[in-house]
PDB file of N, CA, C and O in Angstrom:
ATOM      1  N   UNK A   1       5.582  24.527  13.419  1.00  0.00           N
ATOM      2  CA  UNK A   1       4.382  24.979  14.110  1.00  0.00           C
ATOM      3  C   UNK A   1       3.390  25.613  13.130  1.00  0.00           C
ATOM      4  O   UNK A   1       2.186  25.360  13.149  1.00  0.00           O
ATOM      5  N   UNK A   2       3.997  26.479  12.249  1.00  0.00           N
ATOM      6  CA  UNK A   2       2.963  27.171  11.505  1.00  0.00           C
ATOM      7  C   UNK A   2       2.200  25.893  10.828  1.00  0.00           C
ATOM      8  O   UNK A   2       1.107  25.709  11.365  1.00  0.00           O
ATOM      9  N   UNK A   3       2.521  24.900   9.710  1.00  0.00           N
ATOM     10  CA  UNK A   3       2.258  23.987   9.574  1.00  0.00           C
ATOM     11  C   UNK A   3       0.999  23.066   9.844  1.00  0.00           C
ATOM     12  O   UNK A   3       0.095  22.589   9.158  1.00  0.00           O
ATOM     13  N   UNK A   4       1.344  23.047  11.066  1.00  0.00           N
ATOM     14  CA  UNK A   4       0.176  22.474  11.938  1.00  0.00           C
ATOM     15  C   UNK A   4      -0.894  23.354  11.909  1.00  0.00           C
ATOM     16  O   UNK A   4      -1.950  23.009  11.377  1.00  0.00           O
ATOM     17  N   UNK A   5      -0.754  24.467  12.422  1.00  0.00           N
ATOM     18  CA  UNK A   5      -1.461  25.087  12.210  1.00  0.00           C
ATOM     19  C   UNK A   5      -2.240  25.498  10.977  1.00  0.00           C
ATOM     20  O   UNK A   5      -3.429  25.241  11.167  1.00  0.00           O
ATOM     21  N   UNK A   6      -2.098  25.858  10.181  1.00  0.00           N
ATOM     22  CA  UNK A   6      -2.507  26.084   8.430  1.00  0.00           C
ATOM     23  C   UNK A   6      -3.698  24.491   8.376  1.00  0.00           C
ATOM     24  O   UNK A   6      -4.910  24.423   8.172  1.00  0.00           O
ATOM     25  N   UNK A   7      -2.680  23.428   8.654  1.00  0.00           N
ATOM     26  CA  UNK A   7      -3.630  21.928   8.708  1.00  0.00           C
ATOM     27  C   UNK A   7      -4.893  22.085   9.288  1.00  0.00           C
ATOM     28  O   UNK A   7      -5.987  21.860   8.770  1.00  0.00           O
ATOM     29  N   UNK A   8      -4.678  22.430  10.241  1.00  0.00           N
ATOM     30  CA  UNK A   8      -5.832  22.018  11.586  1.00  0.00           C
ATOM     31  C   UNK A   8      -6.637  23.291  10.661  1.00  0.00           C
ATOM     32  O   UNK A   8      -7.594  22.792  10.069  1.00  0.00           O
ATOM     33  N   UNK A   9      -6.541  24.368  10.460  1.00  0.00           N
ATOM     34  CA  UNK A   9      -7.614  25.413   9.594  1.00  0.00           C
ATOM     35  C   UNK A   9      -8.206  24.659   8.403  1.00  0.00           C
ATOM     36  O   UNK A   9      -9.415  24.677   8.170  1.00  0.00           O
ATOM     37  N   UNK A  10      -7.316  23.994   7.653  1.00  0.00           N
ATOM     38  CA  UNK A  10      -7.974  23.348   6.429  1.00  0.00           C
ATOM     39  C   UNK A  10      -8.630  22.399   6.881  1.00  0.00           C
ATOM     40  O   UNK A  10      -9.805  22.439   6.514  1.00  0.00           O
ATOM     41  N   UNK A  11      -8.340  21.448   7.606  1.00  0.00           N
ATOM     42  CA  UNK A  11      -9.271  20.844   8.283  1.00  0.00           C
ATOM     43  C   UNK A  11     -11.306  21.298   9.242  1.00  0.00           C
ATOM     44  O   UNK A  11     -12.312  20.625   9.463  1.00  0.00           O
ATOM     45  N   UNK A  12     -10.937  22.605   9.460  1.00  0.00           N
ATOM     46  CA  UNK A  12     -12.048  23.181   9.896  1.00  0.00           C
ATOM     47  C   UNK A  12     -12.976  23.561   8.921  1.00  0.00           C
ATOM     48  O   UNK A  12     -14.028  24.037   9.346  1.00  0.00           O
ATOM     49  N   UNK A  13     -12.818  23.453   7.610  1.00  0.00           N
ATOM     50  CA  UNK A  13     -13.521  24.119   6.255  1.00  0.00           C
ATOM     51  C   UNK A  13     -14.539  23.138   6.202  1.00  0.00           C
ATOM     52  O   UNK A  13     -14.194  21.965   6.346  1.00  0.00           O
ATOM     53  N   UNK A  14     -15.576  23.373   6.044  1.00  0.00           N
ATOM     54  CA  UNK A  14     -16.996  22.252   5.610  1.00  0.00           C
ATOM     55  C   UNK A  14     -16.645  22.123   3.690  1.00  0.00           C
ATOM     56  O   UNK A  14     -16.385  23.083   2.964  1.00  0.00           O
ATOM     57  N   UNK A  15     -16.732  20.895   3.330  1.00  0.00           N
ATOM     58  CA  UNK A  15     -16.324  20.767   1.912  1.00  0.00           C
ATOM     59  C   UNK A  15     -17.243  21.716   1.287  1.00  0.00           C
ATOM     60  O   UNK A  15     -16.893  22.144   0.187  1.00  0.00           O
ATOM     61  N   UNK A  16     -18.691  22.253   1.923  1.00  0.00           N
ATOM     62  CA  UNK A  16     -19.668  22.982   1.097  1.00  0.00           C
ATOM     63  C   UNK A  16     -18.739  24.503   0.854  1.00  0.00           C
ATOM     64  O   UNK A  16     -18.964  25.145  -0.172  1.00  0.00           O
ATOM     65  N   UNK A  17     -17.669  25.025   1.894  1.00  0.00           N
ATOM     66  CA  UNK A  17     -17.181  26.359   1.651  1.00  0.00           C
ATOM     67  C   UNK A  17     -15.935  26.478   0.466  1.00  0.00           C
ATOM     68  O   UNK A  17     -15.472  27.351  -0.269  1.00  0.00           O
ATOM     69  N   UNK A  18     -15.676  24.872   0.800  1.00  0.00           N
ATOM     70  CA  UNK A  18     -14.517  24.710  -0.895  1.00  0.00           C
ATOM     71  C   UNK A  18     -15.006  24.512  -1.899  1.00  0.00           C
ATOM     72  O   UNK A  18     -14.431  24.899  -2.916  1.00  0.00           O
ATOM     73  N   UNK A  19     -16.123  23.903  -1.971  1.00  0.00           N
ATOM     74  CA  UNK A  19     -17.235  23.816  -3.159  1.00  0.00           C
ATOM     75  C   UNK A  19     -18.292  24.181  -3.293  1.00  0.00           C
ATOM     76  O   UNK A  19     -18.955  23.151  -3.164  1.00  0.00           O
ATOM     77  N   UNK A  20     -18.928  24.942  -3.465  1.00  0.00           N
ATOM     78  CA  UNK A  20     -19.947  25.702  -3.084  1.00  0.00           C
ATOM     79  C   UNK A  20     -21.083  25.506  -4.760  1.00  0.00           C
ATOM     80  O   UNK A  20     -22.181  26.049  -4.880  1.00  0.00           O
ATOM     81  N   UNK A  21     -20.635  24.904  -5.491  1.00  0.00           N
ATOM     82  CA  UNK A  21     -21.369  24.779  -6.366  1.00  0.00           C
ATOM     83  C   UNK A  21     -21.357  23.251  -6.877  1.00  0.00           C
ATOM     84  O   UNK A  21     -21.440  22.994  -8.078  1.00  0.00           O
ATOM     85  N   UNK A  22     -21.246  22.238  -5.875  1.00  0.00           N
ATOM     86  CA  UNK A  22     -20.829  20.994  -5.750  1.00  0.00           C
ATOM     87  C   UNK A  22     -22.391  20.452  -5.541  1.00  0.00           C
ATOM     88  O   UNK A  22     -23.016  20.995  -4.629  1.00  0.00           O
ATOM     89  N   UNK A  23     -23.108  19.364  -6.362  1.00  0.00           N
ATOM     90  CA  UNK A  23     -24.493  19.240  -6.013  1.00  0.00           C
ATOM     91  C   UNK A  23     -24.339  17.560  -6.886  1.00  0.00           C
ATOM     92  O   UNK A  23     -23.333  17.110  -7.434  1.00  0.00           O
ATOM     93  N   UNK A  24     -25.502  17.013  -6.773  1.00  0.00           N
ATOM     94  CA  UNK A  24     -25.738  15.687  -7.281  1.00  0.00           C
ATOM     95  C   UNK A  24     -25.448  15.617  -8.869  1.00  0.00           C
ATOM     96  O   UNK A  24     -24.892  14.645  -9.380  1.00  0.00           O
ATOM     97  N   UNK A  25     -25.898  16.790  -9.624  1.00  0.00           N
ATOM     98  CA  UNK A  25     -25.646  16.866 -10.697  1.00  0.00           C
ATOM     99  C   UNK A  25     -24.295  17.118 -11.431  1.00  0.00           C
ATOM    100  O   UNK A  25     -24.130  16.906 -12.632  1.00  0.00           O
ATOM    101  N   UNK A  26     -23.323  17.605 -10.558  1.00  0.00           N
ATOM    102  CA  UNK A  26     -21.880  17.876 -10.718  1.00  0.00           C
ATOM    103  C   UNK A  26     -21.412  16.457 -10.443  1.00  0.00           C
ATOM    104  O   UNK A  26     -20.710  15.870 -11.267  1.00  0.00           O
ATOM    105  N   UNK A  27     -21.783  15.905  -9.321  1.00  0.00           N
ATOM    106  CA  UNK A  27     -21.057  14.341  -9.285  1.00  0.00           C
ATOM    107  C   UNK A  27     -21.385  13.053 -10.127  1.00  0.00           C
ATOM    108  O   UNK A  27     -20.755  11.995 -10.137  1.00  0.00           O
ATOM    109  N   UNK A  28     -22.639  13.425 -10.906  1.00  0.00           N
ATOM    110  CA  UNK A  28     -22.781  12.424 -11.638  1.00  0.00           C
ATOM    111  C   UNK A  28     -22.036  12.467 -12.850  1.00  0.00           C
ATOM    112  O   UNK A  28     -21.663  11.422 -13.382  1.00  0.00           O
ATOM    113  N   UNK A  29     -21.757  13.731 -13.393  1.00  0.00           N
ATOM    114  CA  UNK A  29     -21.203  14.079 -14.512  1.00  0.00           C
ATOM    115  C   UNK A  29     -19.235  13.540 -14.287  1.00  0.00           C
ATOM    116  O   UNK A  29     -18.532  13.058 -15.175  1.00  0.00           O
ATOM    117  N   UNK A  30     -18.896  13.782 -13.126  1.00  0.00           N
ATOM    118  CA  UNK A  30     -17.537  13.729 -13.071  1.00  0.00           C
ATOM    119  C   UNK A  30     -17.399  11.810 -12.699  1.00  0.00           C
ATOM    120  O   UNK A  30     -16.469  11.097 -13.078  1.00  0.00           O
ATOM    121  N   UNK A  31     -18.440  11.420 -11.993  1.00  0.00           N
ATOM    122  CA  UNK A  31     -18.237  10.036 -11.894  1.00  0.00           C
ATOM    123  C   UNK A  31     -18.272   9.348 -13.153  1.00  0.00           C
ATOM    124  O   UNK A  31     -17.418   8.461 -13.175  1.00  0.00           O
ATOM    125  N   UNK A  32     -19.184   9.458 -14.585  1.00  0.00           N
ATOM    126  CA  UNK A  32     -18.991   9.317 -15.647  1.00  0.00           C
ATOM    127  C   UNK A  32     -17.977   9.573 -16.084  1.00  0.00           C
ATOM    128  O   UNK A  32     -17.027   8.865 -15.752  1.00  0.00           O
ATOM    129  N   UNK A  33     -17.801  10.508 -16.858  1.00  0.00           N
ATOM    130  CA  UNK A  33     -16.187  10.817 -16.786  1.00  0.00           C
ATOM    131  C   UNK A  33     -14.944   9.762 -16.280  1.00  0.00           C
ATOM    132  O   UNK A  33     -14.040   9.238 -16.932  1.00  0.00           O
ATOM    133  N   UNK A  34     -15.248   9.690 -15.021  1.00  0.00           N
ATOM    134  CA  UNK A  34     -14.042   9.023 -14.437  1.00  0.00           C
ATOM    135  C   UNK A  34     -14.051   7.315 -14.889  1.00  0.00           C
ATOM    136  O   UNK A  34     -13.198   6.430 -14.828  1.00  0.00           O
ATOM    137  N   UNK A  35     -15.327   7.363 -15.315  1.00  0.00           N
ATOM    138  CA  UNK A  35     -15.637   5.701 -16.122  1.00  0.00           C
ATOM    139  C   UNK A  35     -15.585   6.031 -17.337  1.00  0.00           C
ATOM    140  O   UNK A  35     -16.218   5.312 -18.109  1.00  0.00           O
ATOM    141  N   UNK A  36     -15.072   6.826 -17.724  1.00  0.00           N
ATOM    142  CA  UNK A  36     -14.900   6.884 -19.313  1.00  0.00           C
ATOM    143  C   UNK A  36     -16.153   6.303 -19.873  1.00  0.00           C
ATOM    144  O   UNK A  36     -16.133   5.299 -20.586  1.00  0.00           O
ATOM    145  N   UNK A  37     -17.445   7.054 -19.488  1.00  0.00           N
ATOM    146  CA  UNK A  37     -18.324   6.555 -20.082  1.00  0.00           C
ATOM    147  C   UNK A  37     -19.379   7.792 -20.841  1.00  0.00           C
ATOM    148  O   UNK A  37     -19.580   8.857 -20.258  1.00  0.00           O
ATOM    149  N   UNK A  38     -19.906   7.534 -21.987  1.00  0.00           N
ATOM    150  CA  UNK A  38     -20.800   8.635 -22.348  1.00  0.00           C
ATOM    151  C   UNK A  38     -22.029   8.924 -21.814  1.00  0.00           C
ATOM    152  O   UNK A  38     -22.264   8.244 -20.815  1.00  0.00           O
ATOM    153  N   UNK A  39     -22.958   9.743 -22.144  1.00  0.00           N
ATOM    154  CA  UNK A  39     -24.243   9.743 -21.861  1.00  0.00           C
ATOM    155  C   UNK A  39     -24.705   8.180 -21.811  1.00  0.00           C
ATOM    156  O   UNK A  39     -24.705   7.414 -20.848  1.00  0.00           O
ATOM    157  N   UNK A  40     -25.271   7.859 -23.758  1.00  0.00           N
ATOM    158  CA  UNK A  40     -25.491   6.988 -24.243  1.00  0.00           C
ATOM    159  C   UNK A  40     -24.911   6.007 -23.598  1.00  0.00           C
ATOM    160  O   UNK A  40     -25.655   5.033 -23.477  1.00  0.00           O
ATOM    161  N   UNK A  41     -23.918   5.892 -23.160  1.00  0.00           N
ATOM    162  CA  UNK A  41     -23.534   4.493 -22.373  1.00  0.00           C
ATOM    163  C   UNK A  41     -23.908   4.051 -21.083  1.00  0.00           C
ATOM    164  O   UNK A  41     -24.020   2.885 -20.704  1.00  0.00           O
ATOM    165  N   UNK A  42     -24.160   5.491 -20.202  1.00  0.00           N
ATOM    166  CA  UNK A  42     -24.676   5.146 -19.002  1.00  0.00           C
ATOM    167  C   UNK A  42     -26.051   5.064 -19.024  1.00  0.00           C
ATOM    168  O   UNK A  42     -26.737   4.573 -18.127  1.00  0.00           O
ATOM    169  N   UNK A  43     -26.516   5.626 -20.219  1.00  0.00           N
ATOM    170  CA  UNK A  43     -28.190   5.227 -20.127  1.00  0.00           C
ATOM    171  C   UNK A  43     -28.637   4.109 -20.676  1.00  0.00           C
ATOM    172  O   UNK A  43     -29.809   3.792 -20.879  1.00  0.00           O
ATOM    173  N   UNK A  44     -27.493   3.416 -20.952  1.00  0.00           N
ATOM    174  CA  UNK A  44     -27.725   2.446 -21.671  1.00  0.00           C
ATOM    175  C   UNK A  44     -27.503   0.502 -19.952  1.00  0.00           C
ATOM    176  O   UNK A  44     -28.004  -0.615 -19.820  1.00  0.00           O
ATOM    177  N   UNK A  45     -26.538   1.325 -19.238  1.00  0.00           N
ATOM    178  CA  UNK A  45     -26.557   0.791 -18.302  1.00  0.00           C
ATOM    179  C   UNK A  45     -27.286   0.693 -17.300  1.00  0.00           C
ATOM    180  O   UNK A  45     -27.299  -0.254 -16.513  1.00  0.00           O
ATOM    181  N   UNK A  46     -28.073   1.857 -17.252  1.00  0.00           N
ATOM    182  CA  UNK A  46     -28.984   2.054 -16.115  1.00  0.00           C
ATOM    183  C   UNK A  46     -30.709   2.111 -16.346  1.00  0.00           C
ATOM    184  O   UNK A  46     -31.629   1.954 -15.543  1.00  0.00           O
ATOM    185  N   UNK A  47     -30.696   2.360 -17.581  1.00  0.00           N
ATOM    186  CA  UNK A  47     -32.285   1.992 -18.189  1.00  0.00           C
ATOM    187  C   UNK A  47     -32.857   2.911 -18.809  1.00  0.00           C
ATOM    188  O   UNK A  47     -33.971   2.771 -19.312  1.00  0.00           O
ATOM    189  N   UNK A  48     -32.154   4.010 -18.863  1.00  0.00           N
ATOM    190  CA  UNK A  48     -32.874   5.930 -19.258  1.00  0.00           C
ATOM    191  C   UNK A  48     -32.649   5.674 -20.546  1.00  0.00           C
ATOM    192  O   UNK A  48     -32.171   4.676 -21.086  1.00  0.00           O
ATOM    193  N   UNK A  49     -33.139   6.917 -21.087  1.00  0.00           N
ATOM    194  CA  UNK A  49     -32.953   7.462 -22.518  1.00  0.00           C
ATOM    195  C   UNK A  49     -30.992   8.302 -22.316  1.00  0.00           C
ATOM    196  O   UNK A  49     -30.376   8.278 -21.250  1.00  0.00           O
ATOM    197  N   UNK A  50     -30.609   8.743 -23.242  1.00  0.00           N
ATOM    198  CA  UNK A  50     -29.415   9.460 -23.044  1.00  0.00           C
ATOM    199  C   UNK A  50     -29.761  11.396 -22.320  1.00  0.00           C
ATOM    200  O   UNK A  50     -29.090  12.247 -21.735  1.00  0.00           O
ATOM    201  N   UNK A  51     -30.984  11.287 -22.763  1.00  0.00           N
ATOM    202  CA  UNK A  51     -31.667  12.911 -23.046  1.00  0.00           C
ATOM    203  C   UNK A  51     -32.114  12.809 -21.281  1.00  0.00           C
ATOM    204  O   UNK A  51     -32.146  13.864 -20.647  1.00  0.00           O
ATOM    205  N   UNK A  52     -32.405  11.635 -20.658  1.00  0.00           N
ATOM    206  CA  UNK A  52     -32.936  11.783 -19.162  1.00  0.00           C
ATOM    207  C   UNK A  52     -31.444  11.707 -18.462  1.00  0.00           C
ATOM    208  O   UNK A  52     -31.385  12.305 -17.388  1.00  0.00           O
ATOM    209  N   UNK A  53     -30.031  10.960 -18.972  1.00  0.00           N
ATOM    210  CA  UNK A  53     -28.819  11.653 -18.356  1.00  0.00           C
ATOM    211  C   UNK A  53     -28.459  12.742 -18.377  1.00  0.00           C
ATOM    212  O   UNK A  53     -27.640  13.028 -17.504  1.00  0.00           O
ATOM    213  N   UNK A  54     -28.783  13.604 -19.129  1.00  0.00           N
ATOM    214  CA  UNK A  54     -28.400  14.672 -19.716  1.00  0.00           C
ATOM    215  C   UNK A  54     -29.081  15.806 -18.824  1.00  0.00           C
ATOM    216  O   UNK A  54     -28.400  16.627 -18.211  1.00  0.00           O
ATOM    217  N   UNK A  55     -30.745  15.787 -18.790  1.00  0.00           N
ATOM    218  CA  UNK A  55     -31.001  16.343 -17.975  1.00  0.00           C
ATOM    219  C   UNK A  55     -30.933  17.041 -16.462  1.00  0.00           C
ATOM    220  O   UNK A  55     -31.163  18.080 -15.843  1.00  0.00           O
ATOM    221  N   UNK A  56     -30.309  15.310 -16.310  1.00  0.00           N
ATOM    222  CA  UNK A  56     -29.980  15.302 -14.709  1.00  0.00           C
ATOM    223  C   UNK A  56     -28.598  15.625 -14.517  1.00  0.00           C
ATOM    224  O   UNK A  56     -28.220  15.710 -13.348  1.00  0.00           O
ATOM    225  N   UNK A  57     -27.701  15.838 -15.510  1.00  0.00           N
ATOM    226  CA  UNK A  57     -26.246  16.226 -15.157  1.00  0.00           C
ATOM    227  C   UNK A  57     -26.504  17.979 -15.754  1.00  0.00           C
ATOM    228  O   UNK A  57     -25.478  18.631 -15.948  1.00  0.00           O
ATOM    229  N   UNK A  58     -27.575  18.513 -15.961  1.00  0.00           N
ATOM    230  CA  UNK A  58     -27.595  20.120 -15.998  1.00  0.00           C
ATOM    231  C   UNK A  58     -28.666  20.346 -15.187  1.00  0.00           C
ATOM    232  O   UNK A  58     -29.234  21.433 -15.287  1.00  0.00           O
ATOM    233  N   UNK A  59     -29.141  19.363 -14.234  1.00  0.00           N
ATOM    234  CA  UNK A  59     -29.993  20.030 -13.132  1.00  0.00           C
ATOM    235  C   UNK A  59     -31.478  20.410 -13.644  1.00  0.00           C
ATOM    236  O   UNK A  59     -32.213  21.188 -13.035  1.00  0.00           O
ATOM    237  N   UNK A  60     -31.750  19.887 -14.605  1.00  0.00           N
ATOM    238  CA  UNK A  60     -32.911  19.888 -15.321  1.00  0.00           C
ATOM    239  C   UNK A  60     -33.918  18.890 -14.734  1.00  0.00           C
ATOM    240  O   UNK A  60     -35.114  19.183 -14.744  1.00  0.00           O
ATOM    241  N   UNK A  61     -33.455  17.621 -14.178  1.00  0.00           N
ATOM    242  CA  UNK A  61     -34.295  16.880 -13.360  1.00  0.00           C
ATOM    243  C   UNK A  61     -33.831  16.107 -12.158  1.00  0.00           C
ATOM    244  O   UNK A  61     -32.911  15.319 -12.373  1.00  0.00           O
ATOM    245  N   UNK A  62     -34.258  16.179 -11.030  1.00  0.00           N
ATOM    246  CA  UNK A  62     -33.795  16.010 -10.424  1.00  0.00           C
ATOM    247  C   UNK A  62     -33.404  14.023 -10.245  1.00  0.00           C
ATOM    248  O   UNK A  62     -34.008  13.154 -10.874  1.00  0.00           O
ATOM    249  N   UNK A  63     -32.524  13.827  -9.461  1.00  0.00           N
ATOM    250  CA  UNK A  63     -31.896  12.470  -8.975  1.00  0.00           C
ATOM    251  C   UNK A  63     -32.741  12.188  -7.871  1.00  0.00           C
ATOM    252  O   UNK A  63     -32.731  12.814  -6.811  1.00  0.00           O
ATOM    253  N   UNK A  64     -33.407  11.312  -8.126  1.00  0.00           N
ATOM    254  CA  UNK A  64     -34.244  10.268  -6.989  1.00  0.00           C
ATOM    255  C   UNK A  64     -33.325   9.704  -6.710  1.00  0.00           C
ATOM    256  O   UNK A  64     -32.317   9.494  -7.385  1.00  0.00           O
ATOM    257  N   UNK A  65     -33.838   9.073  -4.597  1.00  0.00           N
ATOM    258  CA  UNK A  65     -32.951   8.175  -4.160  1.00  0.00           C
ATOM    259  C   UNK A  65     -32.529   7.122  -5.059  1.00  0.00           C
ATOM    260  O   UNK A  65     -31.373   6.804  -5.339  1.00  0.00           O
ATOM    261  N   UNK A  66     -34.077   6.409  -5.653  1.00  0.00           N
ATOM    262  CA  UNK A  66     -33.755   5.421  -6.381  1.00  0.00           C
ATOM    263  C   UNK A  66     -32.852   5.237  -7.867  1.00  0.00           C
ATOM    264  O   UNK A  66     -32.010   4.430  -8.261  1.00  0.00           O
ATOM    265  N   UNK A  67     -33.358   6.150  -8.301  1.00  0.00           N
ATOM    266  CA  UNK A  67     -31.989   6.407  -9.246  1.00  0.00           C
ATOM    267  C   UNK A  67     -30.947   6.798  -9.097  1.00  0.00           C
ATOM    268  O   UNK A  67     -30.098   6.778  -9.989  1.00  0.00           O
ATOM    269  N   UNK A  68     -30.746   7.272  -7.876  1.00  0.00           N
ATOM    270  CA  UNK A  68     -29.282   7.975  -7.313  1.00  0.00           C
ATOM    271  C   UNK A  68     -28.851   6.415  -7.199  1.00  0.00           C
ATOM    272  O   UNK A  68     -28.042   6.198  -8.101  1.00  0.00           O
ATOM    273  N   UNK A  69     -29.118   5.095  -6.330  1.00  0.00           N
ATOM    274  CA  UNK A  69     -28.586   4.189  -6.247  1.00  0.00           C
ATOM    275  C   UNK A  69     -28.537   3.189  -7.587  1.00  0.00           C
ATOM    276  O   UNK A  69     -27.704   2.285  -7.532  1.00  0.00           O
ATOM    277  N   UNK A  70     -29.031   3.245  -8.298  1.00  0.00           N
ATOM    278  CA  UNK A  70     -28.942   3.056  -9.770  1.00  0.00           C
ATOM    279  C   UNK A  70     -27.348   3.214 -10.327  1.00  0.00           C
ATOM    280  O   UNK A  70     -26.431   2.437 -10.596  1.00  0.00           O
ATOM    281  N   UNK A  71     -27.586   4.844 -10.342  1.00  0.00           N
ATOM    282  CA  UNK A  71     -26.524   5.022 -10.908  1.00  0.00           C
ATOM    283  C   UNK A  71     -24.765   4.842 -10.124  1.00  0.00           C
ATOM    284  O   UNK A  71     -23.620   4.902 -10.571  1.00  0.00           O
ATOM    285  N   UNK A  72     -25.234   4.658  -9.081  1.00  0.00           N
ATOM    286  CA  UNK A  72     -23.672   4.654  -8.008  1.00  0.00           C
ATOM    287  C   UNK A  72     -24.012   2.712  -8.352  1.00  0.00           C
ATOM    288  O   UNK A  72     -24.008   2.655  -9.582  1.00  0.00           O
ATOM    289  N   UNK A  73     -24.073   2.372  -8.224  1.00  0.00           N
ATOM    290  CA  UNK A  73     -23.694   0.638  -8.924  1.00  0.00           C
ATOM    291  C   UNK A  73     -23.367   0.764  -9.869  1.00  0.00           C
ATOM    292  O   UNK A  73     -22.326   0.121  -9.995  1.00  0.00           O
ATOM    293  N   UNK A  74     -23.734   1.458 -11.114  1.00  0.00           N
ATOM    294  CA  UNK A  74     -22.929   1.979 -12.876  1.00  0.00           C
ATOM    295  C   UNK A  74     -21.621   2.525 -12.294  1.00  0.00           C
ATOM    296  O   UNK A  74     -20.665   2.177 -12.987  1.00  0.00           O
ATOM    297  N   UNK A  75     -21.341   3.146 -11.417  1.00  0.00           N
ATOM    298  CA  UNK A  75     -20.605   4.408 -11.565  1.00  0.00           C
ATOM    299  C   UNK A  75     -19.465   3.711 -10.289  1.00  0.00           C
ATOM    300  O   UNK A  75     -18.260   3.960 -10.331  1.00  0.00           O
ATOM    301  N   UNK A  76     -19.913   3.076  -9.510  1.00  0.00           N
ATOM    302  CA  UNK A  76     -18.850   2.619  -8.393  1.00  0.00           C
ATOM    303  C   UNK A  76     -18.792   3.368  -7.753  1.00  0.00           C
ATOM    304  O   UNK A  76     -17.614   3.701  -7.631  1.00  0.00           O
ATOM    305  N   UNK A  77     -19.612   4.098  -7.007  1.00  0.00           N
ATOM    306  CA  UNK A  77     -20.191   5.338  -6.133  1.00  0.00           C
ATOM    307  C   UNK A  77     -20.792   5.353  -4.951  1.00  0.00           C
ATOM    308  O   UNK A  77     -21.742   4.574  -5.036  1.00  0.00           O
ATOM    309  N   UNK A  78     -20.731   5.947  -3.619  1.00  0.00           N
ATOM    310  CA  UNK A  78     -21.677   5.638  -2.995  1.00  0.00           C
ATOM    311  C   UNK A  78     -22.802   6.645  -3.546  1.00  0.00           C
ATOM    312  O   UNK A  78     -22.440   7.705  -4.056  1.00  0.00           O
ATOM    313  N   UNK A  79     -24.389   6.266  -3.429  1.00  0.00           N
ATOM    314  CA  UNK A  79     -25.799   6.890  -3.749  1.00  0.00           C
ATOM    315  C   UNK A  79     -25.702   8.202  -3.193  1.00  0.00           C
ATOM    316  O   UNK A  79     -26.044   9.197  -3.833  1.00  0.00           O
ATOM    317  N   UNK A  80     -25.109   8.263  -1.667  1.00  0.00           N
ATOM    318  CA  UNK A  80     -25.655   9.750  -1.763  1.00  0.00           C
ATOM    319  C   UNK A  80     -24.911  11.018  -2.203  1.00  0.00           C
ATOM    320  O   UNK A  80     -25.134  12.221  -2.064  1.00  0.00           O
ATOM    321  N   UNK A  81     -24.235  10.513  -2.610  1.00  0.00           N
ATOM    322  CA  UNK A  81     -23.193  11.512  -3.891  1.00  0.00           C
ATOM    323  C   UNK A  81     -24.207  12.634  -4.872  1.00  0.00           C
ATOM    324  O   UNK A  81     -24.174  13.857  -5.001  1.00  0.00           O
ATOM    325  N   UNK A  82     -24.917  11.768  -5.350  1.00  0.00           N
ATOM    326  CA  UNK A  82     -26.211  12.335  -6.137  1.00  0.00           C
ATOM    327  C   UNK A  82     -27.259  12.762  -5.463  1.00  0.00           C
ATOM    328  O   UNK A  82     -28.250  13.166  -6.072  1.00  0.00           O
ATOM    329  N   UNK A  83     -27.192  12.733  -3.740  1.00  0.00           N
ATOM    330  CA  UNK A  83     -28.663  13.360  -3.540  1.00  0.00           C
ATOM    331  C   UNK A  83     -28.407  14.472  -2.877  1.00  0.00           C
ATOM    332  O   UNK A  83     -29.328  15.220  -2.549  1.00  0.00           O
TER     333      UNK A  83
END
């Protein structure tokens, strides 16, 4: 019983209260990553400079829809991950 219970609570959590510092710029960085890919490589896939990935994975510029879907076809992502 307890069990169930404990579940059904973790279940009630909005992912924003487990992550609270979870934003477009955190997921682009870890979806790279998970493609074992560098800056330079994903800007090299998607059309940027390395310095305009860079930006956007420290929140320096923001992710347009359109580049949000850009990069989730590089990345094997759905788009609104990044927005």
């Amino acid at each position: 019983m307890g069990a169930k219970r404990i579940t059904a609570e973790l279940k009630s959590i909005p992912w924003e209260g487990v992550y609270p510092d979870f934003n477009g710029s955190v997921a682009l960085r870890g979806a790279r990553k998970r493609e074992t890919l560098t800056q330079k490589e994903l800007a090299h896939l998607v059309g940027v400079s390395q310095t305009h990935i860079s930006e956007m994975e420290h929140g320096k510029r923001p992710i347009g829809k359109e580049m949000a879907r850009t990069l989730a076809k590089a990345l094997k992502v759905n788009y609104r991950v990044f927005l």
